[in-house]
C-alpha positions as CSV (number, residue, x, y, z in Angstrom):
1,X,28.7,53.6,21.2
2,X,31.3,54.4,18.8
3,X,30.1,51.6,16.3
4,X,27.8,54.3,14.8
5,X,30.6,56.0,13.5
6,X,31.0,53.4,10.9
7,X,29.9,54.4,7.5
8,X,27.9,51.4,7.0
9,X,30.7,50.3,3.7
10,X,32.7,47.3,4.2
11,X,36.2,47.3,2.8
12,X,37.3,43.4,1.7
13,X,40.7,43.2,2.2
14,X,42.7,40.0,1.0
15,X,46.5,39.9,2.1
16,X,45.8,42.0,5.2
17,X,47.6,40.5,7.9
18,X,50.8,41.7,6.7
19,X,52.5,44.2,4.5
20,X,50.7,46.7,1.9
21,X,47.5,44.5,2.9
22,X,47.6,45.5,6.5
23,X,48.0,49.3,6.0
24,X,44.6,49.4,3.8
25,X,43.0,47.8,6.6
26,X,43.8,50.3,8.8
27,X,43.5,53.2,6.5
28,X,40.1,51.8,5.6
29,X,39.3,51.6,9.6
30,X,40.8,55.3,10.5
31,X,38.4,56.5,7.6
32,X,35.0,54.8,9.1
33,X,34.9,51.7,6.6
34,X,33.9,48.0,7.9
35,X,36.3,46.0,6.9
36,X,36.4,42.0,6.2
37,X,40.1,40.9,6.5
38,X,41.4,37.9,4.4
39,X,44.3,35.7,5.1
40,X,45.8,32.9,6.0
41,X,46.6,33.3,9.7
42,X,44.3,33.6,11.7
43,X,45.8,34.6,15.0
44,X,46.9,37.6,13.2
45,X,44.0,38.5,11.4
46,X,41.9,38.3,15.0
47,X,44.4,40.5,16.7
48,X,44.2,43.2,13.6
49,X,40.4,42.8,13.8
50,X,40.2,43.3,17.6
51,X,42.7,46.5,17.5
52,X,40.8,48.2,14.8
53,X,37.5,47.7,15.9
54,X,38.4,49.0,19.7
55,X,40.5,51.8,18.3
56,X,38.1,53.1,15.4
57,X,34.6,51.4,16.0
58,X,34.0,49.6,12.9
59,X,33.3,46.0,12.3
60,X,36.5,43.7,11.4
61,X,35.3,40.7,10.3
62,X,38.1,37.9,10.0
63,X,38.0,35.2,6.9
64,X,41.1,32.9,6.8
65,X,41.7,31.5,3.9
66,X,44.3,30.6,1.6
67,X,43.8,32.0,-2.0
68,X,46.2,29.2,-3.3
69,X,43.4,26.9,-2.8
70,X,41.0,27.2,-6.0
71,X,37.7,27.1,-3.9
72,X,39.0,30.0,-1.8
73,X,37.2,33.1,-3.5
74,X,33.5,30.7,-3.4
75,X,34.0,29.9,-0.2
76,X,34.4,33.7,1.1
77,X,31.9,35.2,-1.0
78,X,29.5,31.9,0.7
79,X,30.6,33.1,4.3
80,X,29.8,36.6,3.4
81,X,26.3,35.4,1.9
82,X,25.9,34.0,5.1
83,X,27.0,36.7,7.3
84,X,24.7,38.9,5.3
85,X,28.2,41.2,4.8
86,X,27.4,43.3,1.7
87,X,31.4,44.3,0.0
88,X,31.4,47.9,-0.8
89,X,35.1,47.6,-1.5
90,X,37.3,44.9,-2.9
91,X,41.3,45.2,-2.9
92,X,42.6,42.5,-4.4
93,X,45.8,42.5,-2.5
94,X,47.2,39.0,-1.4
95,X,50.5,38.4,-3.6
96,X,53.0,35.4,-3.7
97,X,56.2,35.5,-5.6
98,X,59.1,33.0,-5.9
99,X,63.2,33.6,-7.1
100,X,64.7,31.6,-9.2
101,X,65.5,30.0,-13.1
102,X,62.3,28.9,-14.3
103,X,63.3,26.0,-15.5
104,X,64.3,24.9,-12.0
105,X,61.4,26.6,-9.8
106,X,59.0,23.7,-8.3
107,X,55.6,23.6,-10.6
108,X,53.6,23.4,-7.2
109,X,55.0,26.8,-6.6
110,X,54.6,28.1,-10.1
111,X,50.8,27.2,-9.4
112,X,50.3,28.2,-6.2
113,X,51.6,31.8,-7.0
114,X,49.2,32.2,-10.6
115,X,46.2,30.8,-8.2
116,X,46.8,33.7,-5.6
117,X,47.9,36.5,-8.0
118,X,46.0,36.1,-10.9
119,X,42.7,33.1,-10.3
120,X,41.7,34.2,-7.0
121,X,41.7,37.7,-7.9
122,X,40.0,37.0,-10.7
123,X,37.7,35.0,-9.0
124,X,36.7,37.5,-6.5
125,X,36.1,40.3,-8.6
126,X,33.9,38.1,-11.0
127,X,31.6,37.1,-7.8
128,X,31.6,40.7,-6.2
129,X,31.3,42.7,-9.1
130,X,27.5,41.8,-10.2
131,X,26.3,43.6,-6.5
132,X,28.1,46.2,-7.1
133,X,26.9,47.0,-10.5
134,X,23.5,46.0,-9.4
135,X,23.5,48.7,-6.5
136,X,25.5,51.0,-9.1
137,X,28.1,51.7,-6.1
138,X,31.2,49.7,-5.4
139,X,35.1,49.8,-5.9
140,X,37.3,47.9,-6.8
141,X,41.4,48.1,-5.8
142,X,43.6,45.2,-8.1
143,X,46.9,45.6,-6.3
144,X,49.6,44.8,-9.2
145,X,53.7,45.9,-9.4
146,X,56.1,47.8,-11.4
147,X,57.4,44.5,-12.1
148,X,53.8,44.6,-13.9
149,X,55.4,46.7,-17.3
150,X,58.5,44.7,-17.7
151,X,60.1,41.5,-18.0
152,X,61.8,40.1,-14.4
153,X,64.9,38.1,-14.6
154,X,64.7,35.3,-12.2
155,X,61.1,36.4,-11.4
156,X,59.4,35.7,-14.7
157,X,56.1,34.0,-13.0
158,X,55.5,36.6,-11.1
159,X,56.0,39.2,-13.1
160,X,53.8,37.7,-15.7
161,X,51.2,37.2,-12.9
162,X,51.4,41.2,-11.9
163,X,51.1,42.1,-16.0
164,X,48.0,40.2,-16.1
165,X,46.7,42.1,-12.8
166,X,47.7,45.2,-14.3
167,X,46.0,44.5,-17.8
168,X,43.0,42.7,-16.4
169,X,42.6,46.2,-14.4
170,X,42.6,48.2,-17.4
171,X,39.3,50.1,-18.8
């Protein structure tokens, strides 16, 4: 009964089982939007999925995946093909960052954190985008940082990675 409320737009959400990530899903449920959470726990995910859906009538569809895997970004937009889930809304939220002198940070790390902040993000909005512009309705929600217009001691991967979001955002 109340699943007609929804507006009929579905809200992707990556980075929604915790943090920043989790409040958009909720905001995005409270204000009628389906939404399609993305991370890497799952137990979480379904337990946000189940609460928003009793609580607001929507449809919370749960996709884990890790983004620090390069396939990550096909592999959901193949699931949503599948699942015939049309994305009315991408946030590109899902963020890693790592402390320390550059020179002794581990290079899987260093990786891992440009593949999640800067590839998969770039990934998804290349394979989402085209719909969008095709049905000439869509939105899209890059999450980036202050630490996105300046130089970050100890942090200077991920601050790079957040300028890049930031300029890759830009009109």
């Amino acid at each position: 009964m109340r699943q007609e409320l929804a507006l009929n737009t579905t809200a992707l959400i990556t980075g929604a089982s915790s943090g920043i990530g989790y409040e958009f899903a909720r905001v995005f449920a409270e204000n009628h939007h389906n939404v399609v959470l993305v991370a890497r726990n799952e137990q979480t995910l379904s337990l946000l999925a189940e609460e928003l859906g009793s609580k607001h009538g929507i449809v919370a569809t749960v996709l884990p995946k890790d983004l620090a895997k390069f396939s990550a970004a096909r592999e959901i937009t193949a699931e949503l093909q599948t699942k015939s889930i049309h994305i009315d809304i991408l946030v590109n939220n899902a963020g890693l960052g790592s402390h320390g002198l550059f020179a002794e940070m581990d290079l899987g790390m260093i990786e891992q954190m440009m593949q999640v902040n800067m590839v998969a993000l770039t990934q998804l909005t290349k394979l989402l985008l085209p719909a969008m512009l095709k049905n000439r309705s869509g939105k899209i929600c890059n999450v980036a940082s202050t630490a996105s217009f300046q130089p970050g001691p100890l942090m200077a991967v991920y601050y790079a990675t957040k300028a890049y979001v930031l300029w890759l955002s830009k009109r």
